[in-house]
N, C-alpha and C positions, 0 to 999 in steps of 0.2 A: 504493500500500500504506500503509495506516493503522500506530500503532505495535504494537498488538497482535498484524498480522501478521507485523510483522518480527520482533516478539517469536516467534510459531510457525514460523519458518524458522529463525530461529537455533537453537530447540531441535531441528527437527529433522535441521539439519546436525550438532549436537551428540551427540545420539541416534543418528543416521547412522555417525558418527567411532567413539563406544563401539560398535556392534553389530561396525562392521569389524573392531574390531580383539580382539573376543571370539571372532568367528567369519569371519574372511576370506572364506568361501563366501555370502557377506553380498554382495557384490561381484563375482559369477561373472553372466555374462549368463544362464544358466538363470534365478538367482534374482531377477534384475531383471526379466526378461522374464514370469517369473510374479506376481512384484510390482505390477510394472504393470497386469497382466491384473485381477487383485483388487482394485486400487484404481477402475481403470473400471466395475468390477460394482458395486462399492460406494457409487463416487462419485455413480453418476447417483440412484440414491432420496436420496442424502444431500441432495443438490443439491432436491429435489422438495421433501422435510420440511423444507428452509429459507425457503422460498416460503411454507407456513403457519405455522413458527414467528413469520415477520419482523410475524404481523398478531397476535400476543400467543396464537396456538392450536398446535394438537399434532396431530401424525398419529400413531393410536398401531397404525392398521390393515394397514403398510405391507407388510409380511411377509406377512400375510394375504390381499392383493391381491398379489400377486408368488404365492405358491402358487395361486391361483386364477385368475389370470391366464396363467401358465404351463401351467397345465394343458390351459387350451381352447387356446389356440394349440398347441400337440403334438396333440390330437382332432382340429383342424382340419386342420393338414397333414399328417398322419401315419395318420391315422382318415379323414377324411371328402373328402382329398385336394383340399382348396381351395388354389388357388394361393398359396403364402407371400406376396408384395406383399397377396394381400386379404388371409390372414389377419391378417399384422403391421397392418394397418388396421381391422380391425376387432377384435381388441385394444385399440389404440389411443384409440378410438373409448368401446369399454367403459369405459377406465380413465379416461376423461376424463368420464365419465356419472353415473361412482359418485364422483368427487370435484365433481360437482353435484350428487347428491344430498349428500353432505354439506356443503357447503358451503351448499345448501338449509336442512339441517336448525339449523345453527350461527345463522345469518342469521334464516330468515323462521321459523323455529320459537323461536328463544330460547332454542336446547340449547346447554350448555355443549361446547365440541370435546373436551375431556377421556371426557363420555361418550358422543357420539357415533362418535368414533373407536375407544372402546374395543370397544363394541355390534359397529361395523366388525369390530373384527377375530375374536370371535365368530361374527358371521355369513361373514362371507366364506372364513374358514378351514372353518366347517361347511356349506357350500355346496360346496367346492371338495372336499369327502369325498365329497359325497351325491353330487357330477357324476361321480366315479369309482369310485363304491360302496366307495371306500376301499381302491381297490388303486391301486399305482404305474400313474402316466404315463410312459410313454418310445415309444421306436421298435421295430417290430419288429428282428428279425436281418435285415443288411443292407441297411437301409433307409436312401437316404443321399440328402441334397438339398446337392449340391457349389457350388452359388451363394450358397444360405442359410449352411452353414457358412463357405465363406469371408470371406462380407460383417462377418456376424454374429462368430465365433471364428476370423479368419483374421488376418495379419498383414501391415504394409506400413511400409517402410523399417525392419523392424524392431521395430517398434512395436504390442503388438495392437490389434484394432480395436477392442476396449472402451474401451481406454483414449485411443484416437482421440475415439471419439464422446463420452466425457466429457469431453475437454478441447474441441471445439465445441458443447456442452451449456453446459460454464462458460461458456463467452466469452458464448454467446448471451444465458445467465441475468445473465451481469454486467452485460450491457446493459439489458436489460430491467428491473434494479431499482437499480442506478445510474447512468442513463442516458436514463431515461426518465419520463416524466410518469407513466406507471401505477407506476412505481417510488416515485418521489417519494410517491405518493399511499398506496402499503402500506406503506412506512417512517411517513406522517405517520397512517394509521389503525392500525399498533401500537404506535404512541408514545400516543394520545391518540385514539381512537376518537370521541366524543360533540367535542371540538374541530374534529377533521376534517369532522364531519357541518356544523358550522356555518360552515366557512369556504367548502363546498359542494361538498364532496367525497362522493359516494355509499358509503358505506362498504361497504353490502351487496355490492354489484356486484363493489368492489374483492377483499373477502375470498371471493365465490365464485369468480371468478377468480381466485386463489391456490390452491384448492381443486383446479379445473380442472387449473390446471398440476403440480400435485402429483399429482391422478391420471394425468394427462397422459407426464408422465416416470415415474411408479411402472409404468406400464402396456410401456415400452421396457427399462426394466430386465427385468424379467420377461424379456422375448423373450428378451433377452442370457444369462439364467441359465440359460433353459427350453435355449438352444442350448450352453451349458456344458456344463452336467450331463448332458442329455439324457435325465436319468429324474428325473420329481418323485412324494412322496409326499408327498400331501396334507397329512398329518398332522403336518408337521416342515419341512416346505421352509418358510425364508422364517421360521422362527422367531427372536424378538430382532432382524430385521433393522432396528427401527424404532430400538429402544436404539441402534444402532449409528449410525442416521443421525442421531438426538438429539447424541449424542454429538458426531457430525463436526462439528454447528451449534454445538454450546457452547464447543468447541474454537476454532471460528473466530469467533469472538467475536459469534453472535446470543446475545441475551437471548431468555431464557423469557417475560421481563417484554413482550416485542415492541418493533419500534419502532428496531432496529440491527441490522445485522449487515452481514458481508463474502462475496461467493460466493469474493475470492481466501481465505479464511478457511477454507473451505467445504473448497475445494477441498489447504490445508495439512492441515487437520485430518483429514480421509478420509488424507493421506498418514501423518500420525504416527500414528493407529490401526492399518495395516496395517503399519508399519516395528517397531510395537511386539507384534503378533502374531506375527509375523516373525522377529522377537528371540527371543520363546516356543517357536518351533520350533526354531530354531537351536541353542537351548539344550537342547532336551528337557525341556524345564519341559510338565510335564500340560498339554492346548489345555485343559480345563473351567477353566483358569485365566484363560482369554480373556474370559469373562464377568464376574471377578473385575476386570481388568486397564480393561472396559470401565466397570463400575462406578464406579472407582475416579477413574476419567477425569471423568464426567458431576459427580461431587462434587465435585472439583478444579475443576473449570470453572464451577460453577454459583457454586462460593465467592469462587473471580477474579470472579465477575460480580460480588456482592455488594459485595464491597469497593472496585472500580470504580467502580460504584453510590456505595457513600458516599462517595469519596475525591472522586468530582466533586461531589456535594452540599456538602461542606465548602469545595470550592473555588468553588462559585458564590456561597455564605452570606459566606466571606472576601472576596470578589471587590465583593461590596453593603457 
């Protein structure tokens, strides 16, 4: 753990201390137990948009793709009665398709990810109306798949399984970007892009590969919500969820700039978002205040980057 982290633990065992002791039911396993559950849902896109922020880009389509993705898998098991292993596969499959094609377009097109990902979420959100002619997705009355729900929204040792597969999702992603060569290689092409390329590092490959895995894990979330909720409406599911993953990244200290970040970062930050919503409930403060709360976050965070930002420049200029 880097210092920033422990800096975001501290606050949110701090944060943790005041909710308890505002509202004790802070601290009831009900509320842990569903705490947990929402940090898993949350955590795995957050986990995915940290993967494109780390190369200096934005996923801004995430929500988009999770209502859209969510949908066909409910048609598929639920409608067209394909066994859930294919359909969670070929989901899977989708989501990893459509984070090559943008990762295509960012790359060999010379689009900026800003507007590519925004197009994204235009079209995927009005794609995923036109697949359901704009009425809700769910199950019929008693339609129930006891294997899928357990795996997917069941629990074990106590613990749900969202929030199971997010924390071997972290581990994995921590490995995979500081632990590894491909890692190395998207820290040193969002630090310095046109550097990277000359030291011979393919940059294209590395950022659609980031792309990949971003649709990759966008497309396992989905399942995870589409089995939550069990009814999607195109038109709203999955809305802001990308603000929220921005968020968790800024929080855990990636830069927008690209080129740094932490998945244990990643992974704090997804918690003090939801500890801080959580707070909002407990309180009976309005939730349209969540949006306020999440705003307020991304400024916070983006300003700590900034002056990070200068406070090492000052320290490398005194250093010469």
């Amino acid at each position: 753990m880097n210092k920033k982290d422990i800096g975001l633990l501290v606050l949110i065992l701090v944060v943790a201390g005041i909710v308890a002791l505002i509202n004790p039911r802070f601290l009831s396993l009900i509320n842990l137990s569903n705490t947990a559950n929402l940090i898993g849902l949350f955590g795995l896109f957050s986990i995915a948009e940290a993967f494109v922020i780390v190369t200096a880009g934005i996923e801004l389509s995430v929500g988009s793709v999770i209502a859209l993705l969510g949908v066909i898998f409910i048609d598929l098991i639920a409608v067209l009665g394909v066994p859930w292993p294919i359909a969670m596969g070929i989901v899977i499959v989708i989501g990893a398709f459509l984070g090559r094609i943008n990762g295509f377009l960012v790359t060999k097109m010379g689009l900026q990810p800003f507007v590519v990902t925004l197009c994204g979420l235009l079209v995927y959100r009005g794609v995923a109306r036109f697949y359901t002619n704009d009425a809700t997705a769910g199950f019929t009355f008693g339609q129930s798949f006891p294997t899928l729900e357990w795996f997917i929204a069941g629990r074990s040792f106590g613990l749900p399984h969202s929030f199971i597969a997010f924390l071997l999702v972290a581990i994995i992603a921590w490995v995979v970007l500081h632990r590894s060569v491909y890692g190395r290689h998207l820290l040193a092409v969002g630090k310095n892009e046109k550097a990277a390329e000359f030291s011979g590092i393919k940059s294209d490959r590395i950022i659609i590969g980031a792309y990949i895995i971003c649709g990759t894990l966008t497309a396992i979330s989905a399942i995870y919500f589409a089995m939550y909720t069990r009814s999607i409406s195109p038109s709203s599911h999955g809305s802001f969820y990308e603000l929220y993953g921005i968020a968790a990244c800024v929080l855990g200290g990636f830069s927008l700039r690209g080129g740094e970040g932490s998945i244990i970062g990643v992974v704090l930050g997804v918690i003090l978002l939801q500890m801080l919503q959580n707070l909002v409930n407990l309180l009976g403060i309005p939730s349209s205040l969540n949006f306020a709360v999440m705003g307020t976050v991304i400024l916070a965070g983006v300003l700590a980057d900034q002056q990070f930002a200068r406070y090492r420049e000052r320290q490398q200029i005194a250093n010469k």
